[in-house]
C-alpha positions in Angstrom: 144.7 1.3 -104.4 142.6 -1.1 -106.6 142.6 -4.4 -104.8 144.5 -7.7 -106.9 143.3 -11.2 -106.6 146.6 -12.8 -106.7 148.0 -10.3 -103.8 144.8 -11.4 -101.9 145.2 -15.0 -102.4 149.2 -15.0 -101.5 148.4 -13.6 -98.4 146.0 -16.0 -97.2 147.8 -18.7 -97.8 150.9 -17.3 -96.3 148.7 -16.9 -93.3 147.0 -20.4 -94.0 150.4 -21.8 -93.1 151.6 -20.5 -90.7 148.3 -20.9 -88.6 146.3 -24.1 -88.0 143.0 -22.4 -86.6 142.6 -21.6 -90.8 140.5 -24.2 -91.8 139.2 -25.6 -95.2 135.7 -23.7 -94.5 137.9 -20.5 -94.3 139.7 -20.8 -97.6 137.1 -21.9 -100.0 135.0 -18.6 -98.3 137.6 -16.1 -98.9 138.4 -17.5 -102.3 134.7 -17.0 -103.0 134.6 -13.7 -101.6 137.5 -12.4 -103.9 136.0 -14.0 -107.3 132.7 -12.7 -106.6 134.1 -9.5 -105.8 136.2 -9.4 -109.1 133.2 -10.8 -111.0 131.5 -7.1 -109.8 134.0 -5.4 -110.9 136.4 -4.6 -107.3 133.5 -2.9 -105.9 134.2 -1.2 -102.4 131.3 -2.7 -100.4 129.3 -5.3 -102.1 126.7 -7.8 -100.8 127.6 -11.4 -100.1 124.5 -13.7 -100.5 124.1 -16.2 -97.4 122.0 -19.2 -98.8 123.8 -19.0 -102.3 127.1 -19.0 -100.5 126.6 -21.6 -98.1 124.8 -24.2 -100.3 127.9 -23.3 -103.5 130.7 -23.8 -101.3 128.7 -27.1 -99.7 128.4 -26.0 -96.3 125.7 -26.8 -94.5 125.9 -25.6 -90.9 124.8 -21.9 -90.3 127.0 -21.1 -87.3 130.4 -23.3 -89.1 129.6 -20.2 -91.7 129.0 -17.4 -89.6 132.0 -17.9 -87.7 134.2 -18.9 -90.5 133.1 -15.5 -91.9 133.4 -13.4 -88.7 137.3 -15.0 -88.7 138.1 -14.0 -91.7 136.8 -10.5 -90.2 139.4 -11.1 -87.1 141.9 -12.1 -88.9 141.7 -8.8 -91.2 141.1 -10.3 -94.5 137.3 -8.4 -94.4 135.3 -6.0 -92.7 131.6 -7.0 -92.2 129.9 -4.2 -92.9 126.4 -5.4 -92.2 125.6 -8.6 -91.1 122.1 -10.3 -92.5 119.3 -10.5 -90.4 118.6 -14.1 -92.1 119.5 -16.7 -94.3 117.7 -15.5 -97.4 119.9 -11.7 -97.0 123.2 -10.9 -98.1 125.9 -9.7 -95.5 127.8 -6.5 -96.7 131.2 -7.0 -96.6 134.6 -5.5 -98.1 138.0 -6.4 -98.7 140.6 -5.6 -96.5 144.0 -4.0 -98.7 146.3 -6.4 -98.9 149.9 -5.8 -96.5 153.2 -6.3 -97.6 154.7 -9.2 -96.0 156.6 -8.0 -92.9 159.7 -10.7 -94.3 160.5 -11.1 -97.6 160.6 -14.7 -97.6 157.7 -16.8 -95.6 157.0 -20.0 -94.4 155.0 -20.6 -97.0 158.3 -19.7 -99.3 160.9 -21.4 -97.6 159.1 -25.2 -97.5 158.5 -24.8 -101.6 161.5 -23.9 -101.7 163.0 -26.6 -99.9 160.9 -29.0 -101.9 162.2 -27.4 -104.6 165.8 -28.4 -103.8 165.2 -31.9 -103.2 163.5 -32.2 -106.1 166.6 -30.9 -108.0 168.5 -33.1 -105.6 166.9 -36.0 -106.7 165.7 -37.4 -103.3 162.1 -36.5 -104.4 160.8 -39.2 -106.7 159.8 -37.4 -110.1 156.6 -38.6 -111.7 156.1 -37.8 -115.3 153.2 -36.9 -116.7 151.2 -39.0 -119.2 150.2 -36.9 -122.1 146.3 -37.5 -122.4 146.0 -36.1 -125.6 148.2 -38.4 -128.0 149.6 -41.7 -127.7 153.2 -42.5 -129.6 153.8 -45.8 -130.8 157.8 -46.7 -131.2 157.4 -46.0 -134.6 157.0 -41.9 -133.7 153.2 -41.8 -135.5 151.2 -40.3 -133.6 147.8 -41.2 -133.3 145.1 -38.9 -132.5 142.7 -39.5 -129.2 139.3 -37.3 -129.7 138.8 -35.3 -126.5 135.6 -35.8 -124.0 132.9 -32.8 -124.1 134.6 -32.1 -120.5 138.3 -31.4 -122.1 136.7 -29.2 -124.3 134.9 -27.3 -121.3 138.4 -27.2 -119.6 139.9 -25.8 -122.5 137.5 -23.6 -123.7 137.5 -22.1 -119.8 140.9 -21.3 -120.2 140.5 -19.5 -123.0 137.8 -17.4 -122.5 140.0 -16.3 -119.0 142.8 -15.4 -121.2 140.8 -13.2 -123.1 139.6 -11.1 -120.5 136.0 -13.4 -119.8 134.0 -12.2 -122.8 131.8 -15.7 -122.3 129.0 -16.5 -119.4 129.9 -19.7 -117.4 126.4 -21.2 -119.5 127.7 -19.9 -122.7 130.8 -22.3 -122.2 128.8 -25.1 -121.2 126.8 -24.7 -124.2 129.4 -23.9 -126.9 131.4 -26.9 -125.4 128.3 -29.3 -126.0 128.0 -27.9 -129.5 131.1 -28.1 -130.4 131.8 -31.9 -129.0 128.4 -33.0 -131.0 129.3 -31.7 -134.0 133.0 -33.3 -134.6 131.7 -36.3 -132.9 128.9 -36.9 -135.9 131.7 -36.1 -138.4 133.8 -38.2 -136.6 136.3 -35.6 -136.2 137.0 -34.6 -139.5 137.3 -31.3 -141.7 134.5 -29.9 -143.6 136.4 -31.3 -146.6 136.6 -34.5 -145.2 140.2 -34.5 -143.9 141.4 -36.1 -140.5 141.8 -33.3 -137.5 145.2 -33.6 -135.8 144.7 -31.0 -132.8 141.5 -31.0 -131.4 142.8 -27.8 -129.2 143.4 -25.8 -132.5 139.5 -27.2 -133.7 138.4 -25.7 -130.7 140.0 -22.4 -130.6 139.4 -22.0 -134.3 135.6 -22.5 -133.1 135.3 -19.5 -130.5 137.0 -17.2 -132.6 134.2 -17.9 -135.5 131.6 -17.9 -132.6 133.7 -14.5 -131.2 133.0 -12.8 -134.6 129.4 -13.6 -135.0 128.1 -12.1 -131.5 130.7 -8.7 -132.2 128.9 -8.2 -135.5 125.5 -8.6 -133.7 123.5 -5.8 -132.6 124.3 -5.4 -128.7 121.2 -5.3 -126.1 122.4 -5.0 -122.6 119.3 -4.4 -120.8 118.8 -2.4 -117.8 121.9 -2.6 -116.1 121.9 -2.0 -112.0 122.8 1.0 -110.7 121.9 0.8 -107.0 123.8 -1.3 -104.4 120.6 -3.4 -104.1 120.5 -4.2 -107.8 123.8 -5.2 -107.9 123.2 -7.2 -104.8 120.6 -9.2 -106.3 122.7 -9.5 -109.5 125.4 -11.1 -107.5 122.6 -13.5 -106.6 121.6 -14.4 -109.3 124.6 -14.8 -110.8 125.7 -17.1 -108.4 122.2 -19.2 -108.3 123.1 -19.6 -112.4 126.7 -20.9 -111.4 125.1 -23.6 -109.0 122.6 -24.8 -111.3 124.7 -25.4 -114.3 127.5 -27.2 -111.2 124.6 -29.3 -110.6 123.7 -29.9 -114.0 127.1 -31.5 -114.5 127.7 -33.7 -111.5 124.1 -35.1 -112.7 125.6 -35.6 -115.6 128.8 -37.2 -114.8 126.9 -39.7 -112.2 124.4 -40.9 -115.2 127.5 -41.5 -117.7 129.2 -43.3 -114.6 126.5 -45.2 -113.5 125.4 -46.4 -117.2 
């Protein structure tokens, strides 16, 4: 049975709360382990790179990861298949098969939904959300608020997931730039020179004409790996990429916050 990253997820947080030895360290590991597994495609065994890991998920003690991974192992979420004989290796490991819940209704389950309830109760103070996008005066106009090149990456994140992940993590970050440059030096206006009203329908009108170009564009793939080893150091990389273009960001967040 093919493995699912929802049933994956569900489960470790049903276990997260029921059990206080599952730390922080544990979750953002496991979540990493299922989205690098899916990014390879659900592969049986598959190679988890030590460095990568630990420096992307910002931990910085060898042993606080080795023994969140070897509880993970314990606990039945994965099998260590072979551990790395250093740092710079990658530890084979595989997904354990998800288990029913034993009850049909958990912990986990029983405090949302008694949140829930006191919600619809009204002993939970409700706190509505401001709408970031528009502003509307008493007189119902509504003015338009251009986004930042960051609500743009959001958004274009979320559609790229929706359509199955056709677009690199670095394609997004550049398209996103692109995109934000260009309506900011019209100042978010039309071709023809007329005011744009949703910036969220300028944006998804903008991947589906950058969509078109690549499928009419002569494909070349490369070499693609066909050994555990390849696709080991594929992994890698692809994860070193990821960090880089996470750093790249924060950089640029602190030098817009600082100036």
């Amino acid at each position: 049975m093919k493995n699912n990253g929802y049933e994956l997820s569900r489960r470790w947080f049903d276990f997260a709360f029921e059990n206080a030895e599952a730390k922080c360290q544990h979750t953002a590991l496991f979540m990493w382990i299922i989205e690098l597994n899916n990014r390879l495609g659900w592969k049986e065994q598959f190679g988890l790179p030590t460095h990568a890991t630990m420096e992307g998920l910002h931990i910085g003690n060898k042993s606080t990861y080795i023994n969140a991974l070897r509880d993970l192992a314990k606990w039945n979420f994965i099998q260590i298949v072979k551990e790395s004989k250093n740092q710079y290796a990658s530890t084979v490991v595989s997904l354990c098969r998800s288990k029913k819940a034993t009850a049909q209704v958990t912990a986990l389950d029983t405090a949302l939904i008694q949140q829930s309830n006191d919600i619809d109760t009204g002993s939970v103070p409700i706190d509505k959300q401001r709408n970031q996008e528009t502003k509307k005066p008493r007189n119902n106009r509504v003015v338009f608020t251009p986004p930042s090149e960051n609500d743009i990456y959001n958004f274009m994140g979320e559609l790229n997931m929706k359509s199955g992940g056709k677009w690199t993590e670095a394609k997004i970050v550049t398209e996103s730039k692109n995109c934000f440059d260009h309506y900011t030096s019209t100042g978010w206006k039309t071709t023809g020179g007329a005011k744009i009203v949703s910036w969220e329908a300028t944006v998804r009108k903008w991947m589906n004409k950058a969509y078109t170009f690549e499928k009419n564009q002569k494909p070349n793939y490369g070499k693609q790996p066909t050994t555990t080893a390849e696709h080991i150091a594929k992994a890698e990389a692809l994860f070193r990429d990821a960090v880089a273009i996470s750093r790249a960001r924060d950089e640029a967040r602190q030098d817009s916050t600082s100036s």
